[in-house]
GUVOKOL-99010 format. One line per 8 residues: number of its first residue (from 1); their letters; for each residue x, y, z negated of C-alpha. Coordinates in nm, 3 decimals. Last residue first. Layout:
BEGIN
NUM	a	X:Y:Z; ...
REM end
This chain:
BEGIN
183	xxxxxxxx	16.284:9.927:12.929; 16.576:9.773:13.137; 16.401:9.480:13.308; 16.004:9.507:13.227; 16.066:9.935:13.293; 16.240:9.850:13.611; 15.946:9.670:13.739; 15.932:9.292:13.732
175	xxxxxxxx	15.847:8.963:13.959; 15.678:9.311:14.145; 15.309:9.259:14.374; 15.240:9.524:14.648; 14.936:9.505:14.836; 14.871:9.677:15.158; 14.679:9.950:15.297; 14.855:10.232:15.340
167	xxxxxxxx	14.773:10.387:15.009; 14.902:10.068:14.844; 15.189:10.068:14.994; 15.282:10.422:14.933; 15.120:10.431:14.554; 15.327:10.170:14.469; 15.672:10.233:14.592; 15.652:10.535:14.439
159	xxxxxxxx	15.933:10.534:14.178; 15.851:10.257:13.964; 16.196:10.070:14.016; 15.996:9.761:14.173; 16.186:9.464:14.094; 16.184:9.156:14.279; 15.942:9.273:14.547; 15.622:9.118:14.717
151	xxxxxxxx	15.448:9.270:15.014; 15.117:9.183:15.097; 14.931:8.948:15.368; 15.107:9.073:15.669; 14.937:8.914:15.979; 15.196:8.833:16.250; 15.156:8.909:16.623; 15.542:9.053:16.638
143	xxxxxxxx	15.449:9.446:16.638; 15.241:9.331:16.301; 15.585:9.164:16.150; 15.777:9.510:16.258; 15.486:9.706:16.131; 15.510:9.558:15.771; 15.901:9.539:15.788; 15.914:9.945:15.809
135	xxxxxxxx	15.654:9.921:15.551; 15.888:9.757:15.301; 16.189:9.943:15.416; 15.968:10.241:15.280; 15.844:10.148:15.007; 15.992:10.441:14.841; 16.192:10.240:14.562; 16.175:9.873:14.606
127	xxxxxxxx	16.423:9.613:14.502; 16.483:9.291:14.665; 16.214:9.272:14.955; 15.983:9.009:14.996; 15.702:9.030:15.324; 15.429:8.821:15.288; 15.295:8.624:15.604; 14.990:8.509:15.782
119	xxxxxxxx	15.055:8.354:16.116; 14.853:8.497:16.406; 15.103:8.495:16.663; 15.288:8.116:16.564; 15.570:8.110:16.367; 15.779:7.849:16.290; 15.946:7.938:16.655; 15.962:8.310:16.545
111	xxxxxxxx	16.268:8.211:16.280; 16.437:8.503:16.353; 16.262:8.793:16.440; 16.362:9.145:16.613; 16.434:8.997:16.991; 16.685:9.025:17.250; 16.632:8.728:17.395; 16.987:8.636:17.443
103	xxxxxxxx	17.213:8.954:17.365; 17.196:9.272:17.122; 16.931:9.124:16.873; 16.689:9.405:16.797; 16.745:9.647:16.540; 16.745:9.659:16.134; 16.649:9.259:16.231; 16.366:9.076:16.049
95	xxxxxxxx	16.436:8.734:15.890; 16.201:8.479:15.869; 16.104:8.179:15.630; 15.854:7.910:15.706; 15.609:7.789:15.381; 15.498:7.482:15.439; 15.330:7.350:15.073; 15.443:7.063:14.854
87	xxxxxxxx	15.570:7.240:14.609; 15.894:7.165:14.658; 15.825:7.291:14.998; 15.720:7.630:14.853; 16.041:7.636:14.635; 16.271:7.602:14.979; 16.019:7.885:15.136; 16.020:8.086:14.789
79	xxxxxxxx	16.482:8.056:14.820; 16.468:8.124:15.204; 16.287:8.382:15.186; 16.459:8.562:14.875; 16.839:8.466:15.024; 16.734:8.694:15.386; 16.515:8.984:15.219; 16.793:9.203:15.118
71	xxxxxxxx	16.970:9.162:15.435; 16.801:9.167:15.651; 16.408:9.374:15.654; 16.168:9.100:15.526; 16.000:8.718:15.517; 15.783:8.472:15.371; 15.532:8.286:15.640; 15.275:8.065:15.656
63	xxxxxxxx	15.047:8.182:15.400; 14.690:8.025:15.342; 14.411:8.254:15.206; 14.422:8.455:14.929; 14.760:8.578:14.808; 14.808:8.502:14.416; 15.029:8.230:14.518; 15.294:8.405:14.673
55	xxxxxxxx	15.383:8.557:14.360; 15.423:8.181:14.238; 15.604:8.115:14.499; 15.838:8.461:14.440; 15.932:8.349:14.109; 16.039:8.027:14.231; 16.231:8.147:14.503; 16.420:8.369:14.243
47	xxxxxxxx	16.495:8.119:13.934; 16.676:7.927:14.207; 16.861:8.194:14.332; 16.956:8.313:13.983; 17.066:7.982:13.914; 17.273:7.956:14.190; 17.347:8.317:14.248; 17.275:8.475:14.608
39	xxxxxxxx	16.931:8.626:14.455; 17.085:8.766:14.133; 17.362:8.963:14.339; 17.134:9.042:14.645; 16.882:9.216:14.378; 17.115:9.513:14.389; 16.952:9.730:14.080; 17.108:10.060:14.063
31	xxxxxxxx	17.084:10.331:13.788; 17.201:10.702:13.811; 17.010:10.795:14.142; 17.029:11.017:14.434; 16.789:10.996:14.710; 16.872:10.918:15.047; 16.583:10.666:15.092; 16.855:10.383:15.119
23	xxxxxxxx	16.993:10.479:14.757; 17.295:10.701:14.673; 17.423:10.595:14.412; 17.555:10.703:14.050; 17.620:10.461:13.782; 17.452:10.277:13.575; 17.429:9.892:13.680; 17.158:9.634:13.715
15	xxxxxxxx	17.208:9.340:13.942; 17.421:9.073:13.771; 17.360:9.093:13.352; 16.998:9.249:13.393; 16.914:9.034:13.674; 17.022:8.726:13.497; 16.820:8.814:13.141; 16.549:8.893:13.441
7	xxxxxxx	16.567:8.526:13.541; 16.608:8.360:13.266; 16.264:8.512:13.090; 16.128:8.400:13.441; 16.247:8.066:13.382; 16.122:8.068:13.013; 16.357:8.072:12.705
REM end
Protein backbone atom coordinates (compact mmCIF):
# COMPACT_ATOMS: atom_id res chain seq x y z
CA UNK A 1 0.00 0.00 0.00
CA UNK A 2 1.35 3.56 -0.75
CA UNK A 3 1.64 6.37 1.93
CA UNK A 4 -0.99 8.31 0.42
CA UNK A 5 -3.10 5.03 -0.14
CA UNK A 6 -2.46 4.92 3.98
CA UNK A 7 -3.37 7.99 4.42
CA UNK A 8 -6.91 8.25 3.04
CA UNK A 9 -7.59 4.39 4.31
CA UNK A 10 -6.76 6.56 7.80
CA UNK A 11 -8.96 9.43 6.94
CA UNK A 12 -11.74 7.27 6.02
CA UNK A 13 -11.51 5.15 9.35
CA UNK A 14 -10.75 8.59 11.72
CA UNK A 15 -12.26 11.65 10.00
CA UNK A 16 -15.25 10.68 7.96
CA UNK A 17 -18.58 10.16 9.63
CA UNK A 18 -22.41 10.28 8.55
CA UNK A 19 -24.29 12.07 10.51
CA UNK A 20 -25.84 15.38 10.56
CA UNK A 21 -23.77 18.75 11.18
CA UNK A 22 -23.88 21.83 10.93
CA UNK A 23 -20.70 23.00 9.12
CA UNK A 24 -18.71 26.42 9.66
CA UNK A 25 -20.53 27.98 6.54
CA UNK A 26 -23.87 27.29 8.35
CA UNK A 27 -24.95 24.83 6.01
CA UNK A 28 -26.41 21.59 6.90
CA UNK A 29 -24.81 18.42 5.96
CA UNK A 30 -25.15 14.53 6.43
CA UNK A 31 -21.37 13.65 6.12
CA UNK A 32 -18.42 15.20 8.08
CA UNK A 33 -14.82 14.93 7.50
CA UNK A 34 -12.76 16.46 10.71
CA UNK A 35 -9.27 16.31 9.26
CA UNK A 36 -7.97 17.26 12.99
CA UNK A 37 -8.52 13.51 13.86
CA UNK A 38 -6.17 12.09 10.98
CA UNK A 39 -3.80 15.09 11.30
CA UNK A 40 -3.21 14.77 15.30
CA UNK A 41 -2.62 10.85 14.74
CA UNK A 42 0.87 9.54 14.62
CA UNK A 43 0.78 7.91 11.57
CA UNK A 44 -1.82 9.89 10.18
CA UNK A 45 0.21 12.97 11.10
CA UNK A 46 3.06 11.74 9.52
CA UNK A 47 1.35 10.53 6.35
CA UNK A 48 -0.17 14.28 6.46
CA UNK A 49 2.96 16.60 6.39
CA UNK A 50 4.20 14.53 3.80
CA UNK A 51 1.32 14.77 1.65
CA UNK A 52 1.18 18.38 1.99
CA UNK A 53 5.24 18.71 0.94
CA UNK A 54 4.73 17.24 -1.91
CA UNK A 55 1.58 19.58 -2.56
CA UNK A 56 3.84 22.22 -1.68
CA UNK A 57 6.03 21.28 -4.29
CA UNK A 58 4.01 21.96 -7.25
CA UNK A 59 4.17 25.83 -6.16
CA UNK A 60 6.61 27.75 -8.35
CA UNK A 61 9.02 29.66 -6.83
CA UNK A 62 10.52 29.19 -3.30
CA UNK A 63 8.02 28.89 -0.26
CA UNK A 64 8.85 30.00 3.09
CA UNK A 65 5.95 29.59 4.79
CA UNK A 66 2.93 26.86 5.45
CA UNK A 67 0.22 28.10 7.45
CA UNK A 68 -3.85 28.70 8.13
CA UNK A 69 -6.93 29.79 10.20
CA UNK A 70 -6.25 27.74 14.08
CA UNK A 71 -7.14 25.21 14.66
CA UNK A 72 -7.53 23.15 11.66
CA UNK A 73 -4.43 24.40 10.12
CA UNK A 74 -2.12 24.24 13.39
CA UNK A 75 -0.99 19.98 13.26
CA UNK A 76 -0.95 20.31 9.08
CA UNK A 77 1.84 23.15 9.28
CA UNK A 78 3.70 21.90 11.51
CA UNK A 79 3.59 18.25 10.14
CA UNK A 80 4.72 19.71 5.89
CA UNK A 81 7.22 22.20 7.80
CA UNK A 82 8.78 19.08 9.95
CA UNK A 83 8.56 16.94 6.39
CA UNK A 84 10.03 20.01 4.52
CA UNK A 85 13.12 19.92 6.79
CA UNK A 86 13.46 16.29 6.21
CA UNK A 87 13.70 17.23 3.00
CA UNK A 88 16.19 19.34 3.31
CA UNK A 89 14.28 22.53 2.63
CA UNK A 90 13.18 25.56 5.38
CA UNK A 91 9.86 25.55 5.45
CA UNK A 92 8.55 27.92 8.72
CA UNK A 93 5.12 27.14 10.01
CA UNK A 94 2.45 29.80 11.23
CA UNK A 95 -0.64 29.89 12.84
CA UNK A 96 -3.31 32.56 12.16
CA UNK A 97 -5.58 33.70 15.02
CA UNK A 98 -9.78 33.67 14.59
CA UNK A 99 -8.93 37.23 16.35
CA UNK A 100 -6.04 39.00 17.47
CA UNK A 101 -4.05 37.98 20.52
CA UNK A 102 -5.82 39.68 23.60
CA UNK A 103 -2.47 40.83 25.47
CA UNK A 104 1.34 41.40 24.50
CA UNK A 105 1.53 42.51 20.98
CA UNK A 106 -1.67 41.91 20.19
CA UNK A 107 -1.08 40.43 16.94
CA UNK A 108 -2.91 37.77 14.37
CA UNK A 109 0.37 35.56 13.52
CA UNK A 110 2.35 33.31 15.31
CA UNK A 111 5.48 32.41 14.15
CA UNK A 112 6.00 36.14 12.38
CA UNK A 113 9.72 36.08 13.51
CA UNK A 114 10.42 33.18 10.68
CA UNK A 115 8.79 35.37 8.61
CA UNK A 116 9.98 38.15 6.96
CA UNK A 117 7.22 40.80 4.94
CA UNK A 118 7.53 39.42 1.64
CA UNK A 119 7.69 35.72 2.49
CA UNK A 120 5.85 33.43 0.16
CA UNK A 121 3.49 31.11 1.83
CA UNK A 122 0.66 28.41 1.23
CA UNK A 123 -2.09 28.37 3.34
CA UNK A 124 -3.38 24.40 4.45
CA UNK A 125 -6.63 23.98 5.74
CA UNK A 126 -8.19 20.51 6.82
CA UNK A 127 -11.29 20.22 4.90
CA UNK A 128 -12.74 22.80 2.60
CA UNK A 129 -16.29 23.43 1.77
CA UNK A 130 -17.02 27.21 0.78
CA UNK A 131 -13.52 28.34 0.81
CA UNK A 132 -14.29 30.60 2.87
CA UNK A 133 -11.96 30.14 6.03
CA UNK A 134 -9.49 29.64 3.29
CA UNK A 135 -9.82 33.18 1.96
CA UNK A 136 -10.40 34.61 5.28
CA UNK A 137 -6.62 33.27 5.96
CA UNK A 138 -5.58 34.57 2.41
CA UNK A 139 -6.23 38.29 3.42
CA UNK A 140 -5.10 37.79 6.94
CA UNK A 141 -1.47 36.51 5.54
CA UNK A 142 -1.65 39.56 2.80
CA UNK A 143 -2.77 42.15 5.81
CA UNK A 144 0.59 40.66 7.48
CA UNK A 145 3.13 41.47 4.34
CA UNK A 146 3.03 37.81 3.26
CA UNK A 147 2.60 36.57 -0.35
CA UNK A 148 0.03 33.68 -0.52
CA UNK A 149 1.21 31.27 -3.07
CA UNK A 150 -2.06 28.90 -3.10
CA UNK A 151 -4.08 27.24 -0.74
CA UNK A 152 -3.76 23.54 -0.15
CA UNK A 153 -6.52 21.34 1.61
CA UNK A 154 -6.68 17.75 2.84
CA UNK A 155 -9.89 17.02 1.40
CA UNK A 156 -11.91 19.27 -0.58
CA UNK A 157 -15.71 18.07 -0.15
CA UNK A 158 -16.45 19.40 -3.81
CA UNK A 159 -18.89 21.82 -2.78
CA UNK A 160 -17.54 25.14 -4.13
CA UNK A 161 -14.52 25.53 -2.65
CA UNK A 162 -13.06 25.49 -6.07
CA UNK A 163 -14.67 27.76 -8.09
CA UNK A 164 -14.42 30.51 -5.03
CA UNK A 165 -10.72 30.33 -4.82
CA UNK A 166 -10.08 30.03 -7.99
CA UNK A 167 -12.34 32.89 -9.10
CA UNK A 168 -10.56 35.08 -6.64
CA UNK A 169 -7.46 34.49 -7.76
CA UNK A 170 -5.78 31.78 -6.08
CA UNK A 171 -4.97 28.18 -6.51
CA UNK A 172 -6.44 25.49 -4.67
CA UNK A 173 -4.70 22.03 -4.66
CA UNK A 174 -6.77 18.84 -2.51
CA UNK A 175 -4.40 15.56 -1.06
CA UNK A 176 -8.14 14.21 -1.99
CA UNK A 177 -11.69 15.33 -2.66
CA UNK A 178 -14.53 13.68 -1.02
CA UNK A 179 -15.35 11.74 -4.08
CA UNK A 180 -11.29 10.11 -3.98
CA UNK A 181 -12.15 9.33 -0.09
CA UNK A 182 -15.74 8.05 0.09
CA UNK A 183 -16.62 7.71 -3.70
Amino acid sequence: MTDKAELKEIIRELSYEEREVTLASGRKSNFYFDGKQTALHARGGLLVGQAFWEEVKHFQGPIHGVGGLTLGADPIATATSIAAQLDGQHVHAFIIRKEPKGHGTGQWLEGRKNLPPGSRVVIVEDVTTTGGSSMTAVERAQEEGLEVAGIITLVDREEGARAAIEGAGQILRAVFTKSEVVG
